[in-house]
DONU-686151 format. One record per residue (C-alpha): x negated, y, z. Coordinates in steps of 0.25 Angstrom, whole numbers, plus 5000, padded with zeros to 4 digits. Last residue first. Layout:
<recs>
XYZ/...
</recs>
This chain:
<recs>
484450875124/485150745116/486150785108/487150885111/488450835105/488550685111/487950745124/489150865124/490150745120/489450655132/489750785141/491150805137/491750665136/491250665152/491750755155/493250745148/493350605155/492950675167/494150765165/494950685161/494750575174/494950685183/496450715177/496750575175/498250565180/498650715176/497950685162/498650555159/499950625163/499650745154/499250645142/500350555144/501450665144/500650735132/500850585125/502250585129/502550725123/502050695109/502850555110/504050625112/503550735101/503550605091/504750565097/505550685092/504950705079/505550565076/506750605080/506750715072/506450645059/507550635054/507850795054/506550805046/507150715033/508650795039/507950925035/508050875019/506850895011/505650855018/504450775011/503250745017/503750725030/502750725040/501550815031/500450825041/500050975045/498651025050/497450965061/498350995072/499650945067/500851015061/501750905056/502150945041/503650925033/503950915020/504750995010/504350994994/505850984990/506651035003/506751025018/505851125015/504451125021/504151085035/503151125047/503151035057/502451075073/502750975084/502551085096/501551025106/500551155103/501651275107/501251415106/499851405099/500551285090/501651335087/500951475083/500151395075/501251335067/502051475065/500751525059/500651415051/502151425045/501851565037/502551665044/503951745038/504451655028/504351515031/504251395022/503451305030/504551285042/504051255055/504651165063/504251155079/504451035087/504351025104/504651165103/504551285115/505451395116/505251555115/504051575109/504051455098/505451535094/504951665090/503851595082/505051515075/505751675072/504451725067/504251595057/505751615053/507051575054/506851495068/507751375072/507551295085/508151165086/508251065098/508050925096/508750835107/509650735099/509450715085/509150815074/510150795062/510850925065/509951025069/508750985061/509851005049/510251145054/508851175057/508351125040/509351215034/509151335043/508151415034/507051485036/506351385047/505551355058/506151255066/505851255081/506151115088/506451085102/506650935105/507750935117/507950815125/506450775124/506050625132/504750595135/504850475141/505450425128/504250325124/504050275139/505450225140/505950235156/506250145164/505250175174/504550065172/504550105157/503950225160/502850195170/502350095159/502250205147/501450285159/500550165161/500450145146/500050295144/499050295156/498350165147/498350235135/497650365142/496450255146/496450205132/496150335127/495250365139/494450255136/494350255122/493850415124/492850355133/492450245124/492050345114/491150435123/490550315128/490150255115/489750395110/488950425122/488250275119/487850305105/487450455110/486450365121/485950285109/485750385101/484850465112/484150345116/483750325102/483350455099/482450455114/481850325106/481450385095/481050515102/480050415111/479450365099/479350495091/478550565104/477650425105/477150435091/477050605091/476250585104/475350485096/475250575084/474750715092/473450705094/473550715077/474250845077/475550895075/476150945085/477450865092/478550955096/479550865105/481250855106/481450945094/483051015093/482751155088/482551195101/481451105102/480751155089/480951295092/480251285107/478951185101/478851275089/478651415099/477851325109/476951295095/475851225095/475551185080/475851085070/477251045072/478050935073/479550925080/480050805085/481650775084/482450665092/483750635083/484850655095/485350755088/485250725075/485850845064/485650945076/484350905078/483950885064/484251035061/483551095073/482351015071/482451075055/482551215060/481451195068/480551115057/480551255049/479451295060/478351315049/478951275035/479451135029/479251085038/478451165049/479051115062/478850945058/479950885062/479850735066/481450675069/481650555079/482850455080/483250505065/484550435062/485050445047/485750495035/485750655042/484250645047/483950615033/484450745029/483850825038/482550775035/482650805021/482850935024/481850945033/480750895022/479450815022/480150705027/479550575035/480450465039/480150375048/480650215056/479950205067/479350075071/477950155080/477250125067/478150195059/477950305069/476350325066/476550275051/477550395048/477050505054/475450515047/475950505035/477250575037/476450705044/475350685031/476650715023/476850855028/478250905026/478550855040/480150795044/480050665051/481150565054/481150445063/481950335063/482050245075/481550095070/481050035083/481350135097/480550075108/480950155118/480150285123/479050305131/478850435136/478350555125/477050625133/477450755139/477650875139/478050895123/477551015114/476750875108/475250855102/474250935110/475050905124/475451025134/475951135127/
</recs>
């Protein structure tokens, strides 16, 4: 330990004038307030003296701490660590002094893997290095804010960026399209629409069958095992999976899609009857597209709209792949560098 009043190296460097940063401390002993509050107020810092950790903890979550005081013996000897630890991980970039007493390597070694920047003792040759330490941890606080305020700003303009960058490639190839003579909204083009339709009865196929326009294929399966038999054999642009099956229960057939085919348009149904409707299958859970279903022609009108919207499925992927081919190296630096300000975001100041 080189210095009577600080486990610290070194004398605290100057720091930025910091007016007005908040600073919290967290002592049961009210001669520590006493003597605390009038030596920081008078260096225009704004403090807050607690005598217990909870309540510390609490205010921390209402408000901006730039520096935290945390006495190791409140409210018993080394108790302070877990509450170092607690504000740490509640504030990150909240700089955290820890006060104690007594020399202690083993305190000094808790306290700063508990989150403390400093171990300050408690002594009276120790107040003017406790001043100058809260100073320089304001203004470190602020740095550090400042710097996560302009992370965030870049990480956000990043994303815009590349959004409108991806917009941009989607116009050019829209562009190449109609010079070729071609219209960019039918470029993906499907002559035979596969759908597996998972059902008991025939009623509904027959139906499909005949009302469907032009390039739809339909696949029949009597049961959940039978459709299962299917999705192995063939692939499905559209699979539906009736609710009212008797042999499996329609989620299992729903993950099984999933695994085996992911850009299969998944639509469970029920009837067509009284109380039919008819449910999209998206990531986050069903969505009710038709409310009400009780003649197969209400789903058999809608083909067409089903149609364009895998046509326009499939020419996003087609973007996104070409996008991808033509800006490999751009990606990956793009994915880079969104990784390392992400991982300085989440870990905090070191």
């Amino acid at each position: 330990m080189s210095r009577p009043d600080s486990l610290a190296t070194r004398m605290p460097t100057p720091a930025r004038t910091v007016v007005g940063a908040e600073v919290l401390v967290i002592d049961q002993d009210p001669r520590i307030h006493d003597g605390i509050t009038p030596l920081l107020t008078a260096a225009e810092l704004h403090v807050t003296c607690v005598a217990d950790p909870a309540a510390g903890r609490a205010l921390i979550k209402e408000k901006f701490f730039s520096v935290v005081l945390v006495d190791l013996d409140t409210p018993v000897p080394s108790a302070g660590v877990d509450t170092i630890r607690e504000l740490h991980a509640a504030s990150p970039t909240t700089v955290i002094l820890a006060l104690t007493p007594r020399r202690s390597f083993e305190d000094a070694v808790a306290a700063v893997r508990a989150g403390a920047s400093d171990l300050v003792l408690k002594s009276p040759e120790s107040v003017p290095y406790l001043k100058a330490r809260v100073i320089e941890a304001a203004g470190q606080s602020v740095g550090r804010r400042e710097v996560e305020a302009v992370l965030l700003e870049i990480r956000d303009l990043q994303g815009d960026f590349l959004e409108r960058f991806m917009e941009a490639e989607r116009r050019a190839a829209d562009l190449a399209d109609r010079l070729a003579g071609k219209d960019p909204s039918r470029s993906i083009s499907f002559d035979n629409l596969a759908v597996l339709l998972i059902d008991e009865v025939d009623s509904l196929r027959d139906t499909l069958i005949e009302a469907a326009p032009a390039g739809f294929r339909f696949v029949h399966a009597a049961s959940g095992g039978e459709g299962l038999d299917r999705m192995s054999s063939d692939t499905f642009h559209y699979a539906l999976v009736s609710e009212e099956l008797g042999d499996l229960p329609p989620s299992m057939i729903v993950s099984a899609l999933r695994a085996q085919s992911p850009d299969t348009v998944i639509l469970t149904f029920r009837g067509p009857g009284e109380g039919g409707s008819v449910s999209l299958v998206e990531h986050h859970g069903p969505r009710v597209v038709m409310p009400k279903f009780t003649d197969g022609s209400e789903l058999a009108a809608r083909l067409d709209e089903m149609a364009e919207a895998f046509r326009i499925r499939a020419r996003e992927r087609r973007y996104l792949q070409a996008f991808r081919e033509r800006h490999y190296d751009f990606l990956r630096r793009f994915v880079e560098i969104k990784t390392k300000i992400d991982r300085a975001m989440n870990d905090g100041p070191g």
